[in-house]
Backbone as a chain_set.jsonl record, in Angstrom:
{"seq": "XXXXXXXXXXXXXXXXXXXXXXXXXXXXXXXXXXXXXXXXXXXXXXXXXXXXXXXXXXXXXXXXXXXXXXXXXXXXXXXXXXXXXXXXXXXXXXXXXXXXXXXXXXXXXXXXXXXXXXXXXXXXXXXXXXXXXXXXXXXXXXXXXXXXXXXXXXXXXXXXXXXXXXXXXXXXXXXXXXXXXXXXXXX", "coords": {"N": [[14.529, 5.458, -13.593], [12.659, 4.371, -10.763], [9.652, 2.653, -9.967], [7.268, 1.869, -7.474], [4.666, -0.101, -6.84], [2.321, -0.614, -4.033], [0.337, -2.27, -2.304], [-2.322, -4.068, -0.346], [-3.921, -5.409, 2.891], [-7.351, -4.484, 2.691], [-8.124, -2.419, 6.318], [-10.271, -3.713, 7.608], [-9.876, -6.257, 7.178], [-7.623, -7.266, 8.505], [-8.725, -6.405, 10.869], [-8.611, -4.384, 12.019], [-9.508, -1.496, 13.497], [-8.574, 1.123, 14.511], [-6.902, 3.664, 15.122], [-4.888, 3.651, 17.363], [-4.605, 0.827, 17.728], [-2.448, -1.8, 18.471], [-1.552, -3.655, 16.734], [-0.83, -1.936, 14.233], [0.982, -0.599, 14.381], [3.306, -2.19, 14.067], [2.618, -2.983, 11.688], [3.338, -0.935, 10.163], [5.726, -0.313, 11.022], [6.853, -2.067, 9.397], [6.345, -1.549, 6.599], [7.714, 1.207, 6.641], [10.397, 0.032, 6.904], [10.594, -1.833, 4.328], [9.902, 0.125, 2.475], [12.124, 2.164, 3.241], [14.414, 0.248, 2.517], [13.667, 0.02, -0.238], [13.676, 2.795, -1.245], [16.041, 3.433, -0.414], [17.151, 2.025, -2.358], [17.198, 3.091, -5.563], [14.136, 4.286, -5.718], [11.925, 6.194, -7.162], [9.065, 6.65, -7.455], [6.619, 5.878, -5.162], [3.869, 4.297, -5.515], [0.529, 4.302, -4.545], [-3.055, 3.086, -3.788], [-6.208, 4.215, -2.968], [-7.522, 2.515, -1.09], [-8.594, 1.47, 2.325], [-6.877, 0.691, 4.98], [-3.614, -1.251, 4.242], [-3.031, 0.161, 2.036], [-3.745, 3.461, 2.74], [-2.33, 3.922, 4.714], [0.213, 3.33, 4.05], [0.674, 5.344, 2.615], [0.988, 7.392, 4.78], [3.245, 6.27, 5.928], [4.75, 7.003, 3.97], [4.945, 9.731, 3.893], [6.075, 10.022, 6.153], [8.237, 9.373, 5.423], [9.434, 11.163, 3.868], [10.564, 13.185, 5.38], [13.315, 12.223, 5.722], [14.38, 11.037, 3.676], [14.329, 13.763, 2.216], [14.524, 14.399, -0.825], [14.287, 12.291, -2.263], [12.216, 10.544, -3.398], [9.235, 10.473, -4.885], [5.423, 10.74, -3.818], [2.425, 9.18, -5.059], [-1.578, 9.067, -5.308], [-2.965, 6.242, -6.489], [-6.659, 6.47, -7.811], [-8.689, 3.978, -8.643], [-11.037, 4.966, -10.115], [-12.912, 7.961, -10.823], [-14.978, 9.735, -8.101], [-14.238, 7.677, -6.407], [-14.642, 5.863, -3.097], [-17.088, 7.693, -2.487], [-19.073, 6.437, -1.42], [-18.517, 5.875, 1.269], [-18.545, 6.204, 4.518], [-18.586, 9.242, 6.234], [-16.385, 9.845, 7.948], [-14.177, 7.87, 6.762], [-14.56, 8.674, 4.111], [-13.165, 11.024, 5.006], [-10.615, 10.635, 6.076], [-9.74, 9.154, 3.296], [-9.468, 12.005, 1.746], [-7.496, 13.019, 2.889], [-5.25, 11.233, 2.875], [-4.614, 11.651, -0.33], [-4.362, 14.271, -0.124], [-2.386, 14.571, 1.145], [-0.66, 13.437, -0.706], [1.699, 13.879, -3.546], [1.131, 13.748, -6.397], [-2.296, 12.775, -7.016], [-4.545, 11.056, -8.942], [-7.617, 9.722, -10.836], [-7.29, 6.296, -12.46], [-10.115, 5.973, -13.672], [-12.087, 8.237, -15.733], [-14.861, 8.015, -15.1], [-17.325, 7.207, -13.271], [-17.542, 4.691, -10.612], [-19.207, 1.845, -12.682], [-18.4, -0.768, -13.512], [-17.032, -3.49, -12.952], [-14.456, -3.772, -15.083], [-13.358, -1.455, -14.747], [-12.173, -2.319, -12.604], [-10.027, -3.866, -13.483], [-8.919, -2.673, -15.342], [-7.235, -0.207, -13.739], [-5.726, -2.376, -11.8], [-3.945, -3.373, -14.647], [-3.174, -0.824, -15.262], [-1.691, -0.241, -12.822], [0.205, -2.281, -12.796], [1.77, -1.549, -15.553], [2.738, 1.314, -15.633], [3.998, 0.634, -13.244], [7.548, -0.66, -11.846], [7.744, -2.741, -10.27], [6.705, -3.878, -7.35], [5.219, -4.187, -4.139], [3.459, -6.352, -2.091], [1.333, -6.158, 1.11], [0.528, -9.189, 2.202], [-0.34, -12.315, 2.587], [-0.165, -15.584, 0.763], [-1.371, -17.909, 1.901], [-3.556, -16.615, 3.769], [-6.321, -15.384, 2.301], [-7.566, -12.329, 0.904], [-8.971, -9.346, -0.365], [-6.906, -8.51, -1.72], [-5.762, -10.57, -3.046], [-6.738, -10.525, -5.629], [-5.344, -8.759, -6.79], [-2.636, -9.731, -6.431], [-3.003, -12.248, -7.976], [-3.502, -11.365, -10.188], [-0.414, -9.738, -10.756], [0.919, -12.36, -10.929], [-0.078, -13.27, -12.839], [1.078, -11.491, -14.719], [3.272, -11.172, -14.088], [4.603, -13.461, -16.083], [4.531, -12.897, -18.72], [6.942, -10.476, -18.055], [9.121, -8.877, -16.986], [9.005, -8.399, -13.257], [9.59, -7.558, -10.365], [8.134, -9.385, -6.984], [7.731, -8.365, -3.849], [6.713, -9.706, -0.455], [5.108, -9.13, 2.197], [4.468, -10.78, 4.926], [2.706, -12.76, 6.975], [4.185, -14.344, 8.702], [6.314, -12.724, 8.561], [5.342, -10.247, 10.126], [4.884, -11.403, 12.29], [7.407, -11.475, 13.149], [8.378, -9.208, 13.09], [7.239, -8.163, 15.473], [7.734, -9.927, 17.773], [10.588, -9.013, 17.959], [10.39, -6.534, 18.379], [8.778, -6.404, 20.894], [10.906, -8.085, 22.301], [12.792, -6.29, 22.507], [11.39, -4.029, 24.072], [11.245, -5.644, 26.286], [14.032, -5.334, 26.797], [14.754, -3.247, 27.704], [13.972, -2.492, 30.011]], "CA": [[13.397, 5.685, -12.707], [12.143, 2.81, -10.395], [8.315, 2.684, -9.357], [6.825, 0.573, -6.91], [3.216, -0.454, -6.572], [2.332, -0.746, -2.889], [-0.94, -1.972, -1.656], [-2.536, -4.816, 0.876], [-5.037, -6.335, 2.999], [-7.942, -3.401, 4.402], [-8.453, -2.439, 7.217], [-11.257, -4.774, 8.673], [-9.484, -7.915, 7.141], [-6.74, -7.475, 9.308], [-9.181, -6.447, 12.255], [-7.606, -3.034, 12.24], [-10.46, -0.376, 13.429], [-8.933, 2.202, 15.458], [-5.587, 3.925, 15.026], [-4.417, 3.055, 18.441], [-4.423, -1.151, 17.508], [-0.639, -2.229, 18.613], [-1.089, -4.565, 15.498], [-0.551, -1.018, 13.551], [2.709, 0.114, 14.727], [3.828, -3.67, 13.169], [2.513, -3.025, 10.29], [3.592, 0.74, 9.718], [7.028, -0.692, 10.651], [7.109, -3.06, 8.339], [6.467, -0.684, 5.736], [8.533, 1.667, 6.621], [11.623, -0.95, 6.771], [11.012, -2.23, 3.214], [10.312, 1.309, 1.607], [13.007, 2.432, 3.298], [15.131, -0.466, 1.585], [13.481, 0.634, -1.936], [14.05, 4.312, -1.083], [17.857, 3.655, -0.697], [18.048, 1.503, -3.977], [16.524, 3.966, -5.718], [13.007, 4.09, -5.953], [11.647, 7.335, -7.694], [7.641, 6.614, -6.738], [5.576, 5.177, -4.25], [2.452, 4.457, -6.045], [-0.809, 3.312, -3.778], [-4.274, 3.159, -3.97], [-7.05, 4.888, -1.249], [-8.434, 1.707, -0.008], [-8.97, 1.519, 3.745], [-5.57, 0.116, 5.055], [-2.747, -0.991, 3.396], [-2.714, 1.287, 1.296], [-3.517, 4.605, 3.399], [-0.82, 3.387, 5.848], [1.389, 3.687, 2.851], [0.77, 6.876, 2.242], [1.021, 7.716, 5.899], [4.395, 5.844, 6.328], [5.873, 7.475, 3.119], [5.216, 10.877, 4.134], [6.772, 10.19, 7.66], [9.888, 8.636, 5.027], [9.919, 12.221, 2.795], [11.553, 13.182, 6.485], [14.002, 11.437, 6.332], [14.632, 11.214, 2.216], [13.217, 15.013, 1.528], [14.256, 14.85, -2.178], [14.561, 11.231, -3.257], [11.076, 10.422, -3.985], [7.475, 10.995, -4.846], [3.926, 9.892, -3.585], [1.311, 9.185, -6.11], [-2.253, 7.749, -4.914], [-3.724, 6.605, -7.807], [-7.791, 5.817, -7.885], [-9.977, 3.141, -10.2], [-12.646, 5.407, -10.473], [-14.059, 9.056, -10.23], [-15.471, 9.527, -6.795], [-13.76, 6.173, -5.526], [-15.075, 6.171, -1.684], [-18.039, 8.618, -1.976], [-20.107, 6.282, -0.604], [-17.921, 5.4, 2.087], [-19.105, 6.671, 5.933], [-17.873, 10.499, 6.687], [-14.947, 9.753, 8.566], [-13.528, 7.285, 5.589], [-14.113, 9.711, 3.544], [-11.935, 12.415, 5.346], [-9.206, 9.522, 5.538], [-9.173, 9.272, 2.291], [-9.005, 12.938, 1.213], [-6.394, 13.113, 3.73], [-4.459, 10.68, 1.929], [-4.847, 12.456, -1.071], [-4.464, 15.87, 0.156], [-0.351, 14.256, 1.54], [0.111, 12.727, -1.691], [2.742, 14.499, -4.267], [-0.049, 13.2, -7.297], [-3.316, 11.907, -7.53], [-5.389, 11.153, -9.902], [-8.054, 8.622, -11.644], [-7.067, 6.152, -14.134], [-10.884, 5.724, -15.108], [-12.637, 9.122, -15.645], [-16.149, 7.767, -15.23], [-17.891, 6.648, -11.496], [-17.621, 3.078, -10.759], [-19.784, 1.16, -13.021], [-18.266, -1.998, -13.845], [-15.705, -4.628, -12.635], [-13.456, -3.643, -15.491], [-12.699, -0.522, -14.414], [-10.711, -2.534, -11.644], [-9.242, -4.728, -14.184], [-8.064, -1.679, -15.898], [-6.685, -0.357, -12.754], [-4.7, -3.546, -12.6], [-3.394, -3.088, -15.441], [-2.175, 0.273, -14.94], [-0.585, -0.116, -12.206], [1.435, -3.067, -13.815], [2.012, -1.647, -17.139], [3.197, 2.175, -15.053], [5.441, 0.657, -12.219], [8.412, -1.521, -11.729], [8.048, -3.585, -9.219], [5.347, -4.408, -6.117], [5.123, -4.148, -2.553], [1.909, -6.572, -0.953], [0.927, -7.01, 2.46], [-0.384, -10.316, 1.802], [0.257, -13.682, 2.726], [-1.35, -16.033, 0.214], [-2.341, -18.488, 2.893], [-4.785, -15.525, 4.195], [-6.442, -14.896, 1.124], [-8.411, -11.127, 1.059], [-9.237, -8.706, -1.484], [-5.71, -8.037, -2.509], [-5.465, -11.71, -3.753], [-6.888, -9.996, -7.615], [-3.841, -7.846, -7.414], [-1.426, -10.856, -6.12], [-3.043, -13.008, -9.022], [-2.958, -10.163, -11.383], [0.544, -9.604, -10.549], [1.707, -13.499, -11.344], [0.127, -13.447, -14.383], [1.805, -10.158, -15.59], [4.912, -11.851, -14.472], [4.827, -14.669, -16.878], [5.723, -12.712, -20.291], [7.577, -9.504, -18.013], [10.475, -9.14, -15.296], [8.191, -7.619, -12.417], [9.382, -8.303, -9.125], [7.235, -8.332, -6.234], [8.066, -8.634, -2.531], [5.614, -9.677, -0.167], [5.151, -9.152, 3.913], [3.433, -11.93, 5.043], [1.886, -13.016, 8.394], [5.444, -14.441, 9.365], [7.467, -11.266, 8.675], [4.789, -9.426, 10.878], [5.052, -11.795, 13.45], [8.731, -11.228, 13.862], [8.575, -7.4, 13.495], [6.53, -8.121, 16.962], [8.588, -10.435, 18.194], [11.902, -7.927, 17.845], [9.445, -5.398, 19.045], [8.458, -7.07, 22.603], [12.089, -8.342, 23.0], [13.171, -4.73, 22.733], [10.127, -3.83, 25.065], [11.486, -6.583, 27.553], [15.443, -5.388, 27.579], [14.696, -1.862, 28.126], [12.962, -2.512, 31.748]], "C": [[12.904, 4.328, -12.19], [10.797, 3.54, -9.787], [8.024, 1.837, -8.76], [5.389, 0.916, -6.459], [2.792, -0.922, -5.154], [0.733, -1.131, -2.52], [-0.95, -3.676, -0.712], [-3.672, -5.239, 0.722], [-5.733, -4.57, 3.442], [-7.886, -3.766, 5.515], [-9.223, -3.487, 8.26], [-10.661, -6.523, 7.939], [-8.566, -8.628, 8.12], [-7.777, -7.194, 10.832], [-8.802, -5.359, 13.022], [-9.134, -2.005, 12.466], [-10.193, 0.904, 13.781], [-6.911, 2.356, 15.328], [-4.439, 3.618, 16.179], [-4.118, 1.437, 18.215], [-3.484, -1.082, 17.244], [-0.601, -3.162, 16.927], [-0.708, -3.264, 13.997], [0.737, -0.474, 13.264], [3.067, -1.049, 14.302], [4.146, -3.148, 11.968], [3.086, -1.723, 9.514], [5.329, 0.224, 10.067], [7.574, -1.262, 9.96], [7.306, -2.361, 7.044], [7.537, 0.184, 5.563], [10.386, 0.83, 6.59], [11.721, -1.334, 5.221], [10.65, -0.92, 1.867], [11.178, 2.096, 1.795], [14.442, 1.836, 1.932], [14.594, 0.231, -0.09], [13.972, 1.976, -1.878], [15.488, 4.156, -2.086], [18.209, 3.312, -1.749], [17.408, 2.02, -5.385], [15.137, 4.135, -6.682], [12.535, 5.869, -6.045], [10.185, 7.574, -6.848], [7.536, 5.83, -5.74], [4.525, 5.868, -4.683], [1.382, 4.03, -5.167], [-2.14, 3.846, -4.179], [-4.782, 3.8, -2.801], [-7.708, 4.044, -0.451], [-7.67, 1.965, 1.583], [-8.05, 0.363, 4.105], [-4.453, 0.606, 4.707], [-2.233, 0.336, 2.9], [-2.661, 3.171, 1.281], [-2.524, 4.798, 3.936], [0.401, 3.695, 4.865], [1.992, 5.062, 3.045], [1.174, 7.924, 3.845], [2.328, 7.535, 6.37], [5.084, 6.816, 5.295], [5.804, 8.758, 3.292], [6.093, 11.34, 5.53], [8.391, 10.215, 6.545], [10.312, 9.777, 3.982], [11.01, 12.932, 4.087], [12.432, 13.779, 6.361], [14.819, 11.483, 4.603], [13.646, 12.595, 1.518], [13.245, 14.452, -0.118], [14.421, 12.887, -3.083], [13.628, 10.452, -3.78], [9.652, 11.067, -4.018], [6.497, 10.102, -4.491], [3.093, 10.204, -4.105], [0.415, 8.615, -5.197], [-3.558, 7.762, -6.045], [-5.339, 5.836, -7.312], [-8.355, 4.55, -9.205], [-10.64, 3.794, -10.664], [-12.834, 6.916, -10.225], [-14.81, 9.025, -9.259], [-15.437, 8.068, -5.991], [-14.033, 6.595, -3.915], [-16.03, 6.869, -0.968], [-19.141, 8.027, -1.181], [-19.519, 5.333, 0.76], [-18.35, 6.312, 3.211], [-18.367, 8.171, 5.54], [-16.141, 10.49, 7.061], [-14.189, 8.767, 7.254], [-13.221, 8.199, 4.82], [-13.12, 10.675, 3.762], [-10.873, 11.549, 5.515], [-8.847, 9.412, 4.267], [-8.911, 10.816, 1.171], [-8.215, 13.572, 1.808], [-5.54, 12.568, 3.442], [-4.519, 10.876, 0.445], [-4.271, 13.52, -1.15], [-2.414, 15.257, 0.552], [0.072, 13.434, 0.137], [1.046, 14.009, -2.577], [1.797, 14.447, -5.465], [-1.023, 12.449, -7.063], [-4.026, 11.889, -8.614], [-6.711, 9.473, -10.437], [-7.976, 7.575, -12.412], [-8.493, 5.803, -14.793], [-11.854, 7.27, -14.861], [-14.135, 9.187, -15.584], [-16.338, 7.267, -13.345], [-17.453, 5.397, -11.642], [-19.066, 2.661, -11.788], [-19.781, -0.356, -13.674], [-16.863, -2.425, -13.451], [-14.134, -4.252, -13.522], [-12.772, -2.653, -15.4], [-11.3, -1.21, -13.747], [-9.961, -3.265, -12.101], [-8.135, -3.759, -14.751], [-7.293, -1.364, -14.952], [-5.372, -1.393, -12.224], [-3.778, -3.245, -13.355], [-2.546, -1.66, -15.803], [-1.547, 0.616, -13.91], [-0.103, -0.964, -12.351], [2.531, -2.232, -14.525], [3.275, 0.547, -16.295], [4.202, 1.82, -13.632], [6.121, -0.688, -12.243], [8.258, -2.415, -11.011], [6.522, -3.623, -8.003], [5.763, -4.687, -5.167], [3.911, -4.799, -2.207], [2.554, -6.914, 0.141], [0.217, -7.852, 2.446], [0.243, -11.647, 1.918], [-0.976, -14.463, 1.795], [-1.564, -17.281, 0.85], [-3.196, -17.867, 3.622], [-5.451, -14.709, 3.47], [-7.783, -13.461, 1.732], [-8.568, -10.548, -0.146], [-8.095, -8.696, -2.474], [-5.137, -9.505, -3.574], [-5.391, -11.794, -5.272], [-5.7, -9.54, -7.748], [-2.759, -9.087, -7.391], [-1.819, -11.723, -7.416], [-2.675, -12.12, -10.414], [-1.383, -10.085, -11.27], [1.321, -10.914, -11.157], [1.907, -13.72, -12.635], [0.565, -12.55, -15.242], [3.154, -10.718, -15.475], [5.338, -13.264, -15.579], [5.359, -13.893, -18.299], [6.359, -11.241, -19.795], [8.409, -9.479, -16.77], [9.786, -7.958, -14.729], [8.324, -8.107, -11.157], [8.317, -7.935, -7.989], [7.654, -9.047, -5.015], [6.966, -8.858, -1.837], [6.179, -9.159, 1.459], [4.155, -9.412, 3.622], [2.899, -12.036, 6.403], [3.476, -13.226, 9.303], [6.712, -13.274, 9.391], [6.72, -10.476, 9.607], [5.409, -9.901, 12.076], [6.905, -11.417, 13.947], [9.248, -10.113, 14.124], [8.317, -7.46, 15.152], [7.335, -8.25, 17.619], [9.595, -9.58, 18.755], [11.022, -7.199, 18.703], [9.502, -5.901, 20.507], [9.917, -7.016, 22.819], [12.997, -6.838, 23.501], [12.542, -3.839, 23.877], [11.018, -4.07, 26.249], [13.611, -5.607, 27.996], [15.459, -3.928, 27.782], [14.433, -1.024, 29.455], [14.381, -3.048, 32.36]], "O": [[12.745, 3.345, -12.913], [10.784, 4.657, -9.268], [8.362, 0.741, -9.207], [5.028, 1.935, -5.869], [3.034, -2.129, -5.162], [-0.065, -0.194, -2.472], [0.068, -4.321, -0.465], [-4.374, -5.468, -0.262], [-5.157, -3.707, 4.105], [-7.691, -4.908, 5.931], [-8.85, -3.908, 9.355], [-11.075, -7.637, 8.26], [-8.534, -9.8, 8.494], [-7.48, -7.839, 11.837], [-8.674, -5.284, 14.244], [-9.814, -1.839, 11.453], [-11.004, 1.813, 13.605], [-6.02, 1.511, 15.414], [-3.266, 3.383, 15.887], [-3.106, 1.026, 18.784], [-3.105, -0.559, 16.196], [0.38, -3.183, 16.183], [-0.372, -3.698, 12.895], [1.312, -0.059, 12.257], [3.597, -0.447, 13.368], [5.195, -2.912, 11.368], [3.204, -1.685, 8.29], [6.137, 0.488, 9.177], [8.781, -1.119, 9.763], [8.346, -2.543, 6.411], [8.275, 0.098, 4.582], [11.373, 1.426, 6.16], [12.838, -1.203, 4.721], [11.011, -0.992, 0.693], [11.398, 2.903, 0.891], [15.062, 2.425, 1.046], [15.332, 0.854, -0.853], [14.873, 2.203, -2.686], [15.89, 4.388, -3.226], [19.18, 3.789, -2.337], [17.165, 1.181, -6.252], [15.057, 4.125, -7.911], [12.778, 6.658, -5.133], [10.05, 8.357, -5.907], [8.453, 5.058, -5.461], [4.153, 7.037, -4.576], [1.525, 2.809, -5.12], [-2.294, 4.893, -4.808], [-4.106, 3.979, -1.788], [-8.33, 4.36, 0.564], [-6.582, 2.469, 1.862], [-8.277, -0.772, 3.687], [-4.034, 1.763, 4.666], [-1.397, 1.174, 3.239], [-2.076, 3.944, 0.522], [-1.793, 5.765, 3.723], [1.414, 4.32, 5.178], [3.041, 5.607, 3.386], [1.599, 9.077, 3.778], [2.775, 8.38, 7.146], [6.023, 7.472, 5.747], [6.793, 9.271, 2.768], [6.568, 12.423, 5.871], [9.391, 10.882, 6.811], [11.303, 9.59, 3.275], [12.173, 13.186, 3.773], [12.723, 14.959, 6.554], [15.909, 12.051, 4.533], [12.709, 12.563, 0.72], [12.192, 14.11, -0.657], [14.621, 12.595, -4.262], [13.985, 9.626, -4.62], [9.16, 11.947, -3.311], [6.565, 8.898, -4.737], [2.666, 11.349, -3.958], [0.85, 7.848, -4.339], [-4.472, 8.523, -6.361], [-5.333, 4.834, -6.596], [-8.265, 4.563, -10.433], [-11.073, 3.46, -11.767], [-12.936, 7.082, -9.009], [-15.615, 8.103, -9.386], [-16.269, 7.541, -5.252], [-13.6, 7.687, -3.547], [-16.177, 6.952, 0.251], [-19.94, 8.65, -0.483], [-20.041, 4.285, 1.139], [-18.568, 7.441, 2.773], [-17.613, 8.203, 4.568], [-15.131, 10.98, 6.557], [-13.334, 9.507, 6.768], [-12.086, 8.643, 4.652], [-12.349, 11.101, 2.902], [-9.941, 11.942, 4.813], [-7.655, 9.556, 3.994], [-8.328, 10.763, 0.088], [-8.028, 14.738, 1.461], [-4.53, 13.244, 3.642], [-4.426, 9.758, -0.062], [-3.646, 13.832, -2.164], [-1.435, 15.787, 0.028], [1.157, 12.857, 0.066], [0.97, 15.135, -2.086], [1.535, 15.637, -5.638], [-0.727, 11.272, -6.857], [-4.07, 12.93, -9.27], [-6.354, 8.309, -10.255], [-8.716, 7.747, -13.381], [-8.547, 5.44, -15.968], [-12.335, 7.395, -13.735], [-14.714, 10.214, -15.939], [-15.459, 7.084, -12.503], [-17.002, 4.993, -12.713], [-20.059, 3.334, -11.51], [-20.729, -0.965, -14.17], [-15.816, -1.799, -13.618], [-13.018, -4.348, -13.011], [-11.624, -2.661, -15.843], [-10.107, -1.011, -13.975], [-9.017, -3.576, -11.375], [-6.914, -3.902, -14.697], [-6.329, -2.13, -14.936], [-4.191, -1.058, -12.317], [-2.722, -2.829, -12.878], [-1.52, -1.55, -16.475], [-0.862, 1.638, -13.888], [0.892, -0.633, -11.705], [3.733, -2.178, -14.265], [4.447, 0.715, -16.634], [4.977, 2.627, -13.118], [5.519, -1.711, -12.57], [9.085, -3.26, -11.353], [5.395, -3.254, -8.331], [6.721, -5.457, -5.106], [3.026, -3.984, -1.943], [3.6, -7.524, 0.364], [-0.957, -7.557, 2.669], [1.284, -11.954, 1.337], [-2.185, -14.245, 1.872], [-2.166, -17.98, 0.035], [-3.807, -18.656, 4.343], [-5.411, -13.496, 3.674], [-8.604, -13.582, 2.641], [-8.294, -11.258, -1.114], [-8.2, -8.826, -3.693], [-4.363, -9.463, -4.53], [-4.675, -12.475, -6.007], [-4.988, -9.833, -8.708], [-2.094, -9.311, -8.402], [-0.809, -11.981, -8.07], [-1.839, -12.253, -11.308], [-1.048, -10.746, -12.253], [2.309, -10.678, -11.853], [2.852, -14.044, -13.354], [0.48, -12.735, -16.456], [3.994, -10.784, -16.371], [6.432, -13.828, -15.614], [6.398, -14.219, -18.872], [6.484, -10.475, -20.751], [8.205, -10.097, -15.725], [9.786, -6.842, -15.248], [7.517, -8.909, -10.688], [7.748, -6.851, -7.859], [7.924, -10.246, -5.084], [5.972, -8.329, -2.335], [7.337, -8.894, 1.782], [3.279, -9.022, 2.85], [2.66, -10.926, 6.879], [3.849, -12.531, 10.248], [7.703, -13.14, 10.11], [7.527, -9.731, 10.163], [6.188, -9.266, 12.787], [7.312, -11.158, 15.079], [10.139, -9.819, 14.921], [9.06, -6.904, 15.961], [7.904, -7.32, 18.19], [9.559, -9.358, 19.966], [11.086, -7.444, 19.907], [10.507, -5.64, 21.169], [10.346, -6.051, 23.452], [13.601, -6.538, 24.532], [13.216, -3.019, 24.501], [11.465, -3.215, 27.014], [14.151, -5.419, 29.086], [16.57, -3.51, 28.107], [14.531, 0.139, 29.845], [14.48, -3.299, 33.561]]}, "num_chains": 1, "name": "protein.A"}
């Protein structure tokens, strides 16, 4: 069984508000290109979280990629917390029980509301200690939220073989790149 841990930058770090933003279709390609690659070498889960991004987009790309691979994996989206996002606007909210509602599993790993930091430590730690491997969207010259997980992640790799792949600012840019040039020889 291979698992992979998938998450990112949100939404407003990248500057992402509105499902239409060309910088989306990048990033949803990008995804889809390197969970494709895990797919094929065979990746059982795709685990993500419900933050706002990343990690919806996930869940959004990997249900486009059940498709395409009906039976060769599953989508988990695991929470930190009991009512993770309730106090997030209306519309968030229905994003995220929309990503939810297309997952294969969800669930909690802490059965209590948010009330303390270590929940997300725990969190952390279970998605380490439960998957193989890691997927960020994160360049760590553009440091954002996901930087706990990217540090969390280094220091789990020091006493365990945990690889983790990144897409960075320069792999975006060349998705584009390809993208336009493709644009340009089509006219």
């Amino acid at each position: 069984m291979s698992r992979v841990w998938v998450s990112g930058y949100r939404s407003y770090e990248l500057g992402i508000f509105q499902n239409d933003d060309p910088k989306l279709k990048i990033i949803k390609q990008a995804l889809s290109d390197q969970l494709s690659q895990l797919i094929e070498s065979g990746c059982d889960w795709i685990i993500t979280g419900g933050q706002l991004g990343i990690e919806q987009w996930t869940v959004e790309v990997a249900k486009e990629l059940q498709q395409k691979y009906p039976h060769e994996f599953q989508l988990a989206v695991m929470l930190p917390f009991k009512k993770f996002g309730s106090n997030w606007n209306e519309d968030n909210q229905a994003k995220l029980h929309q990503a939810i509602t297309k997952s294969d599993f969800s669930d909690s790993v802490s059965n209590h509301p948010y009330d303390s930091p270590k929940q997300l430590k725990n969190y952390q730690r279970f998605m380490l200690t439960h998957t193989d491997q890691a997927l960020l969207v994160y360049d760590p010259e553009n440091e954002g939220k996901t930087k706990y997980d990217y540090q969390a992640i280094q220091q789990f790799q020091q006493n365990h073989a945990y690889p983790l792949q990144l897409i960075d600012f320069d792999q975006l840019q060349d998705i584009a790149d390809d993208y336009e040039r493709n644009l340009n020889d089509d006219f």
